[in-house]
C-alpha positions in Angstrom: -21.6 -0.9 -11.9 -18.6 0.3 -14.0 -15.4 0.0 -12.5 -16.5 -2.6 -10.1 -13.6 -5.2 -11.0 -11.2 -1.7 -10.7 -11.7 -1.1 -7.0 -11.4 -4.7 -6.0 -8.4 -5.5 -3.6 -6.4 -8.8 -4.5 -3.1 -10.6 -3.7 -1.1 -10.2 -0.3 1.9 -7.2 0.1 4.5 -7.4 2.6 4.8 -4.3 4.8 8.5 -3.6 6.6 8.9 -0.9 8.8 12.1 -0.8 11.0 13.5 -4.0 10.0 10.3 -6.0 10.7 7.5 -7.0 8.0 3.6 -7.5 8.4 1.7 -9.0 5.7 -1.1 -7.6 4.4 -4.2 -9.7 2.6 -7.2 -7.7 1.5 -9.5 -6.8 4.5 -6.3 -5.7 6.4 -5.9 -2.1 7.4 -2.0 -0.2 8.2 -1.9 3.2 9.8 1.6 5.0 8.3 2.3 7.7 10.5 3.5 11.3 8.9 7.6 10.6 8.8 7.4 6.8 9.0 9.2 5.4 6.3 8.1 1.6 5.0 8.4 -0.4 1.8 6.1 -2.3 0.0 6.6 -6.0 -1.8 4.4 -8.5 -3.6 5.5 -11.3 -1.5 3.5 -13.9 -4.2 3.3 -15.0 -7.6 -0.1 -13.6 -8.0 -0.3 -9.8 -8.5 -1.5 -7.4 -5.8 -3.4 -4.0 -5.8 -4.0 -1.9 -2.7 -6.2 1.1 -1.5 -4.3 4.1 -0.1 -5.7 7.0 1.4 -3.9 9.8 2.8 -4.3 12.8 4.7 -4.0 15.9 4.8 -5.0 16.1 1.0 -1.6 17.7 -0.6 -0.3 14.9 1.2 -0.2 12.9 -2.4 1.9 15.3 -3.9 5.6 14.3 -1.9 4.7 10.3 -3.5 5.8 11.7 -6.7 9.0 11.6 -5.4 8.8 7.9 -3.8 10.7 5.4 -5.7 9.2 2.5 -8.0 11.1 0.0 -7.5 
């Protein structure tokens, strides 16, 4: 299948919401509520991709103006 290695989830990433963290290893699941805000981190050495989906579909248009860093 091409693409396979693409779509495969790796690496750990620190959630914080509201001063408190959660972190997240591939398999894990996080519900973001509409308003919430959180920040992401690679808390390791090894790099890290994740899966997002969001809803309602426009939805993906306001992370344009998210910051990178």
């Amino acid at each position: 299948m091409n693409g396979a290695d693409d779509a495969r989830l790796a690496g750990s990433v620190e959630l914080r919401h509201d001063g408190l963290g959660r972190t997240l290893s591939p398999g894990m699941t996080a519900h973001i509520a509409v308003g919430e805000r959180v920040s992401l981190a690679n808390p390791g050495t090894e790099p890290a991709s994740v899966m997002a989906m969001a809803s309602p579909p426009d939805f993906t248009r306001s992370l344009a103006g998210w910051p990178t860093t």
